[in-house]
PDB file of N, H, CA, C and O in Angstrom:
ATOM      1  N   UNK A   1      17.139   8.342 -11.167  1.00  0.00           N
ATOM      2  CA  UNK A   1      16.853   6.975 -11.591  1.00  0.00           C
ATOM      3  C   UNK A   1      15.428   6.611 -11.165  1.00  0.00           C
ATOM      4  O   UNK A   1      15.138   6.433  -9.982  1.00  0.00           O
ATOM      5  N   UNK A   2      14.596   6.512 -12.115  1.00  0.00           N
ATOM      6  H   UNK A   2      14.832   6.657 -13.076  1.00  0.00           H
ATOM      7  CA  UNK A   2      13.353   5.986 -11.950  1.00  0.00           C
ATOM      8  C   UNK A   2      13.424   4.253 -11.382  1.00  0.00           C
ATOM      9  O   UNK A   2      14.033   3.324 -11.912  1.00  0.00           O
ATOM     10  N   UNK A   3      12.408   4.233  -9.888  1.00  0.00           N
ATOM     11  H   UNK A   3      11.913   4.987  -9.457  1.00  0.00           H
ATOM     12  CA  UNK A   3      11.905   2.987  -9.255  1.00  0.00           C
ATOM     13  C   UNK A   3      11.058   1.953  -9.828  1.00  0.00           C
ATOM     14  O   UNK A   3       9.866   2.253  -9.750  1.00  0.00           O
ATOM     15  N   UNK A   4      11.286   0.855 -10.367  1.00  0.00           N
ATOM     16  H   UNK A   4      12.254   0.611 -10.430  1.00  0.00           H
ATOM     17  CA  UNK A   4       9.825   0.477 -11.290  1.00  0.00           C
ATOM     18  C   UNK A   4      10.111  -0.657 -10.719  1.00  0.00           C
ATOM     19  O   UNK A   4       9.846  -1.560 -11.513  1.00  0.00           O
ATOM     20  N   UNK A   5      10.625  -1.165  -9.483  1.00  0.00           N
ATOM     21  H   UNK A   5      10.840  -0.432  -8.838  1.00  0.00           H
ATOM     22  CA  UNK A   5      11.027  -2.893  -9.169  1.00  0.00           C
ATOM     23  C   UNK A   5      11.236  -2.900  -7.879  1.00  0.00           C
ATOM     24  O   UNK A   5      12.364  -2.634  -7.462  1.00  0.00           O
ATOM     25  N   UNK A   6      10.134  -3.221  -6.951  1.00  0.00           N
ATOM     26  H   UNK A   6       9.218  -3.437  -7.289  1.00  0.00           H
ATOM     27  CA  UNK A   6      10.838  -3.130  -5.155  1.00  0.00           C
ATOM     28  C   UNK A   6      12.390  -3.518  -5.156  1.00  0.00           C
ATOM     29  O   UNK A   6      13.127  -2.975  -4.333  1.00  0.00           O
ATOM     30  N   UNK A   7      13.002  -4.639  -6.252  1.00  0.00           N
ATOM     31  H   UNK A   7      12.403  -5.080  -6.920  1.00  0.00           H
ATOM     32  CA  UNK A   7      13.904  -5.332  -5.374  1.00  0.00           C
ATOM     33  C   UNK A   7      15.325  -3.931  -5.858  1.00  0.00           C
ATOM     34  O   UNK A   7      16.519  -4.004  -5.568  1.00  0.00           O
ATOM     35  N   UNK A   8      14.748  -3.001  -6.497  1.00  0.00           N
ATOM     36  H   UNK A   8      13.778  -2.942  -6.732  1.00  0.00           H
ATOM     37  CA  UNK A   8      15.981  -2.230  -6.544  1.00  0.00           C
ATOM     38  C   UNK A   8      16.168  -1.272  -5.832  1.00  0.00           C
ATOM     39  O   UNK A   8      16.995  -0.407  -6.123  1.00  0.00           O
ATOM     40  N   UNK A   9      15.206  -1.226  -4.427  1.00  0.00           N
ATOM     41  H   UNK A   9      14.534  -1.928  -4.191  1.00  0.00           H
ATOM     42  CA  UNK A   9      15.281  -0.631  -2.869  1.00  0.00           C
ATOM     43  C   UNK A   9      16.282  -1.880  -2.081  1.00  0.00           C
ATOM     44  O   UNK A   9      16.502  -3.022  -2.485  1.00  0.00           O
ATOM     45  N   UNK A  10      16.663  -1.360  -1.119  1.00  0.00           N
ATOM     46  H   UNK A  10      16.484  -0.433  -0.791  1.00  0.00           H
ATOM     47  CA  UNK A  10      17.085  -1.688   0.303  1.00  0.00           C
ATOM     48  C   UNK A  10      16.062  -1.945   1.125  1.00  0.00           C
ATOM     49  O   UNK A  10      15.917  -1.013   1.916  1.00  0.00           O
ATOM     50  N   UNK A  11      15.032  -3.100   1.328  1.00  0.00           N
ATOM     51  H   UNK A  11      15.150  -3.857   0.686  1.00  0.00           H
ATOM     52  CA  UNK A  11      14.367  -2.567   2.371  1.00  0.00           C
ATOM     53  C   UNK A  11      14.780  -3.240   3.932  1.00  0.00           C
ATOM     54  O   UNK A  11      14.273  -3.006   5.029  1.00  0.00           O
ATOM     55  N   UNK A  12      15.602  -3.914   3.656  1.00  0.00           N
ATOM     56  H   UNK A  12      16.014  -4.105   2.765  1.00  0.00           H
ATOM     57  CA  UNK A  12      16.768  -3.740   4.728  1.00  0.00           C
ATOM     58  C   UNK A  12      17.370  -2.669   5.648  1.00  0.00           C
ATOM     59  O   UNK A  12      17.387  -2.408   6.851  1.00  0.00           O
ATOM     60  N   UNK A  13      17.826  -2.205   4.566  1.00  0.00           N
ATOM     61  H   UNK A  13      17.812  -2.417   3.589  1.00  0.00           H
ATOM     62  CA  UNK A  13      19.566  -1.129   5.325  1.00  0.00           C
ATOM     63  C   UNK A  13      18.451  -0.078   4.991  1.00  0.00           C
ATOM     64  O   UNK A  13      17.955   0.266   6.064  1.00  0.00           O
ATOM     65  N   UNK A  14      17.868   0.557   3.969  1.00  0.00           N
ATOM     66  H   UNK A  14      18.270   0.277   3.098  1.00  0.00           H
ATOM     67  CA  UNK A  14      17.482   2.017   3.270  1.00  0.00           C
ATOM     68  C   UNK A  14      16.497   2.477   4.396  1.00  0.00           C
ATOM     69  O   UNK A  14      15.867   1.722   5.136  1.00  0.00           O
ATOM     70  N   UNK A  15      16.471   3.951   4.399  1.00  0.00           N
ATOM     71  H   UNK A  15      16.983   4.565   3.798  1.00  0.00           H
ATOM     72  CA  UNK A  15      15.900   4.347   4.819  1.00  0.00           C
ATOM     73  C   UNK A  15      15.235   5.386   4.070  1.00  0.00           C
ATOM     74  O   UNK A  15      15.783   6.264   3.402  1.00  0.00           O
ATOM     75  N   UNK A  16      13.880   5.183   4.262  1.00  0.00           N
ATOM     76  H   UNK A  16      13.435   4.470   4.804  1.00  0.00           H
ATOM     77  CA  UNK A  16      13.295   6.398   2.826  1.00  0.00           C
ATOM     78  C   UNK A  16      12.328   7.370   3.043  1.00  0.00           C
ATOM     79  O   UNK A  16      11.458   6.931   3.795  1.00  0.00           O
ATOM     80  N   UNK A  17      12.134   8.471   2.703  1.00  0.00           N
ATOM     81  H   UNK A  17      12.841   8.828   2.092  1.00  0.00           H
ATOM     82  CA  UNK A  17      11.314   9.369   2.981  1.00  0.00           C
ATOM     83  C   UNK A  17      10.055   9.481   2.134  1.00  0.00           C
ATOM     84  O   UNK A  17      10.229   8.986   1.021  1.00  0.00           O
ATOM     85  N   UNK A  18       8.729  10.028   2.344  1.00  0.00           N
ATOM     86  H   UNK A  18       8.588  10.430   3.249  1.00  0.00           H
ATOM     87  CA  UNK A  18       7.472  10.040   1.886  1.00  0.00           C
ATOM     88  C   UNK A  18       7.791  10.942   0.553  1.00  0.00           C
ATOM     89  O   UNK A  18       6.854  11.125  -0.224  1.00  0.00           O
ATOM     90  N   UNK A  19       9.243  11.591   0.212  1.00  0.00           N
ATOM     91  H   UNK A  19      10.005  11.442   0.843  1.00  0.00           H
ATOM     92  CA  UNK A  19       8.926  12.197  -0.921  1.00  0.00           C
ATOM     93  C   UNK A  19       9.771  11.105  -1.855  1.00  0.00           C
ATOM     94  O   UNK A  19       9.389  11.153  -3.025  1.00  0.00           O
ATOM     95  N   UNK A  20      10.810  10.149  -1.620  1.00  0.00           N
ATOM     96  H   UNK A  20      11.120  10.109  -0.670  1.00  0.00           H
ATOM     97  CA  UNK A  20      10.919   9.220  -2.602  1.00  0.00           C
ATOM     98  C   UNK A  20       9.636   8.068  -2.330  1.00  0.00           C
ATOM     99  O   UNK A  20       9.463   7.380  -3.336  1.00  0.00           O
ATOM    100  N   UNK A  21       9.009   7.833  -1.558  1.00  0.00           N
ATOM    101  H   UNK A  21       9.149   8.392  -0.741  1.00  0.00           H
ATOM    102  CA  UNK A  21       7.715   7.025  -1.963  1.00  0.00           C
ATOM    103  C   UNK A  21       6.964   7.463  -3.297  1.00  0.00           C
ATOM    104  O   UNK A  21       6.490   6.650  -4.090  1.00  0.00           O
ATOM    105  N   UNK A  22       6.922   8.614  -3.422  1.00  0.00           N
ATOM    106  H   UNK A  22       7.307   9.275  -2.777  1.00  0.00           H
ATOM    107  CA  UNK A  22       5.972   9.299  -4.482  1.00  0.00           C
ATOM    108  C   UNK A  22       6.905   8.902  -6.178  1.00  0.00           C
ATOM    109  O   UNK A  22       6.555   8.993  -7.355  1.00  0.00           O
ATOM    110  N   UNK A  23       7.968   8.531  -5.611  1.00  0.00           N
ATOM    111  H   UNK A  23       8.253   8.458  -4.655  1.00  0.00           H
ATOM    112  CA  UNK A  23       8.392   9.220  -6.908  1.00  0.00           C
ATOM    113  C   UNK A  23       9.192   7.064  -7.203  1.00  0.00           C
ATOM    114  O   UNK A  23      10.342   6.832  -7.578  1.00  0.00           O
ATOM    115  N   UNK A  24       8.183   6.025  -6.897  1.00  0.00           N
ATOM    116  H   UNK A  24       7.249   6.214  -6.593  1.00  0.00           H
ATOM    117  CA  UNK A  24       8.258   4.941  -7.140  1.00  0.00           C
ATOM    118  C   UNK A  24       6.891   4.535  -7.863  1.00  0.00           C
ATOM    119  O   UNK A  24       5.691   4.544  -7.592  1.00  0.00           O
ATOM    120  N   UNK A  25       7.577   4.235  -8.747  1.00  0.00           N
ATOM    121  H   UNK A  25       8.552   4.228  -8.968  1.00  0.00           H
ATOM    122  CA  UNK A  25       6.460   3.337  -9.935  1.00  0.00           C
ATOM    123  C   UNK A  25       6.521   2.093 -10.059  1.00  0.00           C
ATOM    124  O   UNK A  25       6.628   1.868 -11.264  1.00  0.00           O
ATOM    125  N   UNK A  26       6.509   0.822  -9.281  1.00  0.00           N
ATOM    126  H   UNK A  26       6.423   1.005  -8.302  1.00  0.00           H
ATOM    127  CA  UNK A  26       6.024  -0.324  -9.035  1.00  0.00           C
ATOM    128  C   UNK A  26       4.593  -0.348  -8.463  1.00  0.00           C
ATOM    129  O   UNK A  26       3.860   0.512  -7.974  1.00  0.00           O
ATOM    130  N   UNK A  27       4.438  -2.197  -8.815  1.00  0.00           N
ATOM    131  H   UNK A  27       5.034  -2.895  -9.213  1.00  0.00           H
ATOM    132  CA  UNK A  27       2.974  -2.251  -8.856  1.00  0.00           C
ATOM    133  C   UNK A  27       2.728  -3.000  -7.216  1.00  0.00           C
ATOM    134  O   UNK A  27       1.630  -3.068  -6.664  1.00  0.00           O
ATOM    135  N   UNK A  28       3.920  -3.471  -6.689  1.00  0.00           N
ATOM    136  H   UNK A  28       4.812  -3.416  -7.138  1.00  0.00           H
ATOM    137  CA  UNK A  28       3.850  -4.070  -5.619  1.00  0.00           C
ATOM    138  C   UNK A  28       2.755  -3.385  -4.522  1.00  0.00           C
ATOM    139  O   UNK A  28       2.545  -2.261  -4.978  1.00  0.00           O
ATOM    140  N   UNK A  29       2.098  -3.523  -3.494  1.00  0.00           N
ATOM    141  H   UNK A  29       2.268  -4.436  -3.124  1.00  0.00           H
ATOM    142  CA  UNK A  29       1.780  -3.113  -2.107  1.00  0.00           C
ATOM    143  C   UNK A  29       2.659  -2.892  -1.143  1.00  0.00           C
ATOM    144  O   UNK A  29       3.103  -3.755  -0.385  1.00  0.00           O
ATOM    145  N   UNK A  30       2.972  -1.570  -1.143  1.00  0.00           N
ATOM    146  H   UNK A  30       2.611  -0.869  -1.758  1.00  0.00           H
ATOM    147  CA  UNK A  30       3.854  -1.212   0.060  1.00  0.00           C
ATOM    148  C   UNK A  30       3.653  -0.396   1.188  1.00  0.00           C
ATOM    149  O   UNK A  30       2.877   0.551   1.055  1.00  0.00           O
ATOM    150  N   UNK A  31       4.201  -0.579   2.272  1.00  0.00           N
ATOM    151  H   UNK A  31       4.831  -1.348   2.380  1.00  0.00           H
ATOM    152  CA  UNK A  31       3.929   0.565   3.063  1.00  0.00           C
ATOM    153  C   UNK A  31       5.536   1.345   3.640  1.00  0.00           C
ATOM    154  O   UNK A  31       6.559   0.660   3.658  1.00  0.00           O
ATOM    155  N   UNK A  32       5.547   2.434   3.964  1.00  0.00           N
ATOM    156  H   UNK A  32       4.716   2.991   3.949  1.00  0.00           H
ATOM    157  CA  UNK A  32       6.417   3.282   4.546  1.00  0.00           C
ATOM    158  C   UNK A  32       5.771   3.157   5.851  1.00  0.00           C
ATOM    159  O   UNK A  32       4.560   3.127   6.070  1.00  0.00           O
ATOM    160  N   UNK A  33       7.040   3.065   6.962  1.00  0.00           N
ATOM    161  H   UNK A  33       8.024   3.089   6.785  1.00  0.00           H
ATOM    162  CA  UNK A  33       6.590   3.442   8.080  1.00  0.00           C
ATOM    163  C   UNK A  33       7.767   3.687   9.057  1.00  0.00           C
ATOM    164  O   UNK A  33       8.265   2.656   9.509  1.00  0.00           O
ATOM    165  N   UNK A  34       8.301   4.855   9.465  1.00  0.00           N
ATOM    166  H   UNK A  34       7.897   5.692   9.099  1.00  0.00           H
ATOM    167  CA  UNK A  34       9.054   5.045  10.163  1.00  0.00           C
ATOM    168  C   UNK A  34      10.706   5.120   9.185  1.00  0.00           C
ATOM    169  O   UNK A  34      11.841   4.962   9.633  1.00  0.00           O
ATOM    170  N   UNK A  35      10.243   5.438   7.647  1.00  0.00           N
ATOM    171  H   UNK A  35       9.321   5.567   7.282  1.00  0.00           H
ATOM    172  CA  UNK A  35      11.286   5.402   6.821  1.00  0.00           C
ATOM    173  C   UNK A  35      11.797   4.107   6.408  1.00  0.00           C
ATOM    174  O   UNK A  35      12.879   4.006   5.831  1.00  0.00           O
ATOM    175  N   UNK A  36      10.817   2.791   6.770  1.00  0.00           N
ATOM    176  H   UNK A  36       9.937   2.873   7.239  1.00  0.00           H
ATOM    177  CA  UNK A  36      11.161   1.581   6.964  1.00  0.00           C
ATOM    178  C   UNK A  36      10.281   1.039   5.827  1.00  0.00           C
ATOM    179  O   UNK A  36       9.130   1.453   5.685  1.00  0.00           O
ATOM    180  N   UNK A  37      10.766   0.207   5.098  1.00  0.00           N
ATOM    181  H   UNK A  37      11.700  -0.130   5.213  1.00  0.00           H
ATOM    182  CA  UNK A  37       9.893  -0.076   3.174  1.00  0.00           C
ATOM    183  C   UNK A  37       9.236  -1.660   3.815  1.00  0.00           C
ATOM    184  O   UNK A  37       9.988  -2.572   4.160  1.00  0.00           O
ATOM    185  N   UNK A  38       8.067  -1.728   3.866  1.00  0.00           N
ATOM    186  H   UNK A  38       7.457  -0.987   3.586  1.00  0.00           H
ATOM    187  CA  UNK A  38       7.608  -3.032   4.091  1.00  0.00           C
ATOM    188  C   UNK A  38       6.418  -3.430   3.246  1.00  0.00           C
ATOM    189  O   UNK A  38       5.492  -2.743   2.814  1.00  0.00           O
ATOM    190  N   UNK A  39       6.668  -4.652   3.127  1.00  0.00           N
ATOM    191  H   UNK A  39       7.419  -5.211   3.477  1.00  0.00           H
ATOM    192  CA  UNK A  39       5.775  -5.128   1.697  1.00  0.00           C
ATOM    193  C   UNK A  39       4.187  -5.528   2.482  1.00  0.00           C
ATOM    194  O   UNK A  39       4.209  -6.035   3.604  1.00  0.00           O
ATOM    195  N   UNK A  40       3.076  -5.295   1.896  1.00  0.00           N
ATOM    196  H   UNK A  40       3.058  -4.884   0.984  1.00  0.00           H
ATOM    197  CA  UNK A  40       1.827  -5.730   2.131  1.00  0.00           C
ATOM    198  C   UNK A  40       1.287  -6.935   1.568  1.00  0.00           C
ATOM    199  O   UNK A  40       1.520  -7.263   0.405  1.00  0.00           O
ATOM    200  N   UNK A  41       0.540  -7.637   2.390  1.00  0.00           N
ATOM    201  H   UNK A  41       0.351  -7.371   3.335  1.00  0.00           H
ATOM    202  CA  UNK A  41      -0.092  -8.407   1.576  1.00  0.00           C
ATOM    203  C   UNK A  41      -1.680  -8.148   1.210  1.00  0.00           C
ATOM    204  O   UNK A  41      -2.317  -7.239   1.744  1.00  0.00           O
ATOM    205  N   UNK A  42      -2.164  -8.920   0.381  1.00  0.00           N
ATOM    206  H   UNK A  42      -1.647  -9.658  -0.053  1.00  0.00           H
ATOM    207  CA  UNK A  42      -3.160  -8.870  -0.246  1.00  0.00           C
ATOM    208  C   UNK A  42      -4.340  -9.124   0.909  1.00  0.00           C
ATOM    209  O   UNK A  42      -4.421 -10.094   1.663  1.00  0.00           O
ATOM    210  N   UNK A  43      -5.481  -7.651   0.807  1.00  0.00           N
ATOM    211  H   UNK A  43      -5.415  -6.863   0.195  1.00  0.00           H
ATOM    212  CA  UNK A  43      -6.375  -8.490   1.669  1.00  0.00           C
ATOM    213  C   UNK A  43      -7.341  -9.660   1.675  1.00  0.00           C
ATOM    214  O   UNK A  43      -7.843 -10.148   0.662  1.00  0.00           O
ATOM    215  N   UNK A  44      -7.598 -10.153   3.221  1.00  0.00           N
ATOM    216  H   UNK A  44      -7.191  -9.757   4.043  1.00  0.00           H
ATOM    217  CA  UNK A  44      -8.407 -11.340   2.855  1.00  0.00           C
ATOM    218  C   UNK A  44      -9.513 -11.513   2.540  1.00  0.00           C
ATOM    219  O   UNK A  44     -10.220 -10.624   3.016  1.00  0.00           O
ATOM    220  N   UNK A  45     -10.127 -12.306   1.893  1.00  0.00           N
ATOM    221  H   UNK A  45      -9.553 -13.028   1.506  1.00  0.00           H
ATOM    222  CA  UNK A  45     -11.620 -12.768   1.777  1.00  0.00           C
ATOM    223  C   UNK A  45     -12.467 -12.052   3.022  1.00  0.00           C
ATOM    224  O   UNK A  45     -13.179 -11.108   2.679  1.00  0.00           O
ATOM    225  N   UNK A  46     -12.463 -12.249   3.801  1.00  0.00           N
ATOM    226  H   UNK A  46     -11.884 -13.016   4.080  1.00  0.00           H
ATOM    227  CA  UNK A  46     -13.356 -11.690   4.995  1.00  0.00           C
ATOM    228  C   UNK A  46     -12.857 -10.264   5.110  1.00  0.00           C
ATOM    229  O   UNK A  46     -13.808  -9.523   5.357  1.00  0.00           O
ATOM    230  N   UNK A  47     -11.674  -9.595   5.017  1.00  0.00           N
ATOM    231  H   UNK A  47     -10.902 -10.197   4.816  1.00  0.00           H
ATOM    232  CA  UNK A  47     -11.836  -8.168   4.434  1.00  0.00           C
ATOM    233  C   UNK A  47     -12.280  -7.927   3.657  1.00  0.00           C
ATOM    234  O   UNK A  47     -13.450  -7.577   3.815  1.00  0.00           O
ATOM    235  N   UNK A  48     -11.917  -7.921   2.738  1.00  0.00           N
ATOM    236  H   UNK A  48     -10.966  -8.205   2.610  1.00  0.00           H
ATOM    237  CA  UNK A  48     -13.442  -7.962   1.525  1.00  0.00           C
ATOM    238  C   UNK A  48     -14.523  -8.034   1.456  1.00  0.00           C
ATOM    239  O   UNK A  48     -15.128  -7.446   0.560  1.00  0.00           O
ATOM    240  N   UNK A  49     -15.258  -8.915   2.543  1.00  0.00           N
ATOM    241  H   UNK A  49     -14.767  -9.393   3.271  1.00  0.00           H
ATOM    242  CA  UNK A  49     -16.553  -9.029   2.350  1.00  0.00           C
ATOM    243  C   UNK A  49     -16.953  -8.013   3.291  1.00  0.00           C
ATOM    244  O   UNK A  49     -18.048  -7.460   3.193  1.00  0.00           O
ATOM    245  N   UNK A  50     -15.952  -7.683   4.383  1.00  0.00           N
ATOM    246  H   UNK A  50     -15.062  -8.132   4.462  1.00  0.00           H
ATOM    247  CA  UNK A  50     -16.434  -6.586   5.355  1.00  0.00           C
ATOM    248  C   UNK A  50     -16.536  -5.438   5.041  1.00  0.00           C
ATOM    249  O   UNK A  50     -17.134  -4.554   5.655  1.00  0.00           O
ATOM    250  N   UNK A  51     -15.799  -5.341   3.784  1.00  0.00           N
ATOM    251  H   UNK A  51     -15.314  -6.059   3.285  1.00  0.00           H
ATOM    252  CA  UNK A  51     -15.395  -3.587   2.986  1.00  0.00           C
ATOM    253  C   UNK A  51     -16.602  -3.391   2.273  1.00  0.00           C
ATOM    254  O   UNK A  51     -17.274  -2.359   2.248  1.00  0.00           O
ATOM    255  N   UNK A  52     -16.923  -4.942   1.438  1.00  0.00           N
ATOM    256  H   UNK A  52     -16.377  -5.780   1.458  1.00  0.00           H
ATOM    257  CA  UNK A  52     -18.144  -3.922   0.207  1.00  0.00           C
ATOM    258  C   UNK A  52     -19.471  -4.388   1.660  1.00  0.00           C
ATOM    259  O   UNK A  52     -20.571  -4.013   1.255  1.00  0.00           O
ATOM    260  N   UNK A  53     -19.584  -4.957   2.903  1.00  0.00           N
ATOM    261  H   UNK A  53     -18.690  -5.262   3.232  1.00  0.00           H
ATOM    262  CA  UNK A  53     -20.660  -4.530   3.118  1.00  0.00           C
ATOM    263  C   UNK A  53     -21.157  -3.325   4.081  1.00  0.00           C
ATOM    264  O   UNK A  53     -22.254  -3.069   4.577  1.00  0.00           O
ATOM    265  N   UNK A  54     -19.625  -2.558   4.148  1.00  0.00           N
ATOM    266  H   UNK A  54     -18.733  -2.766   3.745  1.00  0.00           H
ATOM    267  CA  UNK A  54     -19.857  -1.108   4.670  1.00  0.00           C
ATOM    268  C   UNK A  54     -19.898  -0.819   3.947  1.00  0.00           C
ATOM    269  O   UNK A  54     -21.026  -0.349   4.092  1.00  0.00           O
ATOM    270  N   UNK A  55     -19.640  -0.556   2.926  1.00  0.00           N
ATOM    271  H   UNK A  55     -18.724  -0.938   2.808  1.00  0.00           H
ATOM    272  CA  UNK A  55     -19.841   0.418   1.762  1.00  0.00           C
ATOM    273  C   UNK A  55     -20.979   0.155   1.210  1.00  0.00           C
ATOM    274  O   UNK A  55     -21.331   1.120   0.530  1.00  0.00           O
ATOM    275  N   UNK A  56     -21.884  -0.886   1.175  1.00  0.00           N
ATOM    276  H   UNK A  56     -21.599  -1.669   1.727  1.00  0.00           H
ATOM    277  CA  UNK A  56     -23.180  -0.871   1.008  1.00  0.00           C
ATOM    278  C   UNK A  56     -24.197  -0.482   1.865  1.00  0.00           C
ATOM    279  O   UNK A  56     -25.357  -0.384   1.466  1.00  0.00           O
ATOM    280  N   UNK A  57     -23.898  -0.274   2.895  1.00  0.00           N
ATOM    281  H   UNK A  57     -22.955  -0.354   3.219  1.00  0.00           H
ATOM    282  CA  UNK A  57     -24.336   0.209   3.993  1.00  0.00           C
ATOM    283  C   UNK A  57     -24.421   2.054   3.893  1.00  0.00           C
ATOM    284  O   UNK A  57     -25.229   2.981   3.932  1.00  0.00           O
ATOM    285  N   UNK A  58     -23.232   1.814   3.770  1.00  0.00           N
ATOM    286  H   UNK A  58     -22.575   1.060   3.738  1.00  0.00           H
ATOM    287  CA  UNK A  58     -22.700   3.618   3.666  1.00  0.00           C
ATOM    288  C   UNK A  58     -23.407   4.069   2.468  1.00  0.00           C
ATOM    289  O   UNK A  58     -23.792   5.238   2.507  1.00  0.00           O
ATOM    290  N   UNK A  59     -23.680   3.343   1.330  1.00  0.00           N
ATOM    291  H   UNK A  59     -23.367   2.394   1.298  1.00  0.00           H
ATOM    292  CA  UNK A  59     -24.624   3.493   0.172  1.00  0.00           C
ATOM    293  C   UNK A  59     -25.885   3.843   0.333  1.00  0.00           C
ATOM    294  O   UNK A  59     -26.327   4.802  -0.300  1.00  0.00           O
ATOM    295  N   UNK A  60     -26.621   3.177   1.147  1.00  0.00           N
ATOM    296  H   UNK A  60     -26.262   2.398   1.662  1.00  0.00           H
ATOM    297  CA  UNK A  60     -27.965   2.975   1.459  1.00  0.00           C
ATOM    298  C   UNK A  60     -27.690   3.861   2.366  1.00  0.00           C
ATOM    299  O   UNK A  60     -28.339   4.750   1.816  1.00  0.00           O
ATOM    300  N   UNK A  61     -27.334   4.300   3.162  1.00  0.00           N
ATOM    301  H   UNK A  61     -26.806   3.577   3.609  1.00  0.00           H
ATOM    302  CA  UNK A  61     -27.943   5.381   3.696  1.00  0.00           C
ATOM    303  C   UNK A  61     -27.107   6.704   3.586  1.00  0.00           C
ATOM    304  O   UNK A  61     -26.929   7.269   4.665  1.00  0.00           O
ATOM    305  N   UNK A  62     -26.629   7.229   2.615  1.00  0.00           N
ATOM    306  H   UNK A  62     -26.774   6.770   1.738  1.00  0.00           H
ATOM    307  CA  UNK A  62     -26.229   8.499   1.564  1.00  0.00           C
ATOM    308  C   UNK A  62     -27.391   8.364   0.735  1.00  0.00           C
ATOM    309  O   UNK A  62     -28.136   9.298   1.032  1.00  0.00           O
ATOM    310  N   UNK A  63     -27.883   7.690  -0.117  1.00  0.00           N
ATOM    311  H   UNK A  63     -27.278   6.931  -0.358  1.00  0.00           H
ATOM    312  CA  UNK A  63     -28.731   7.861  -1.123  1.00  0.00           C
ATOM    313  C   UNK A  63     -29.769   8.268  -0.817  1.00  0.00           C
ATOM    314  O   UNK A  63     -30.631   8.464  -1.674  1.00  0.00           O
TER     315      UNK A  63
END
């Protein structure tokens, strides 16, 4: 049975392994950890701004 909907996990009771992670096709943010399904949230504004200005950083000095 193909995964395409967090809510048709357990992330309660289930316990799941890194090879059914692979084999879930939802669009949600999730993480596995300890076989334990926990939802992510979206990062913040100030992550963001901290990400593209390492990576502009990391740009400028690769090039």
């Amino acid at each position: 049975m193909e995964i395409t909907n967090i809510n048709q996990l357990d992330p309660l009771y289930g316990v799941y392994s890194y090879a059914d992670y692979l084999l879930w096709k939802f669009k949600e943010r999730v993480e596995l950890f300890k076989g334990k399904l926990f939802k992510m949230s979206a990062p913040s504004a100030v992550h963001q701004e901290i990400s593209m200005k390492l990576a502009g950083e990391l740009y400028q000095f690769l090039k």
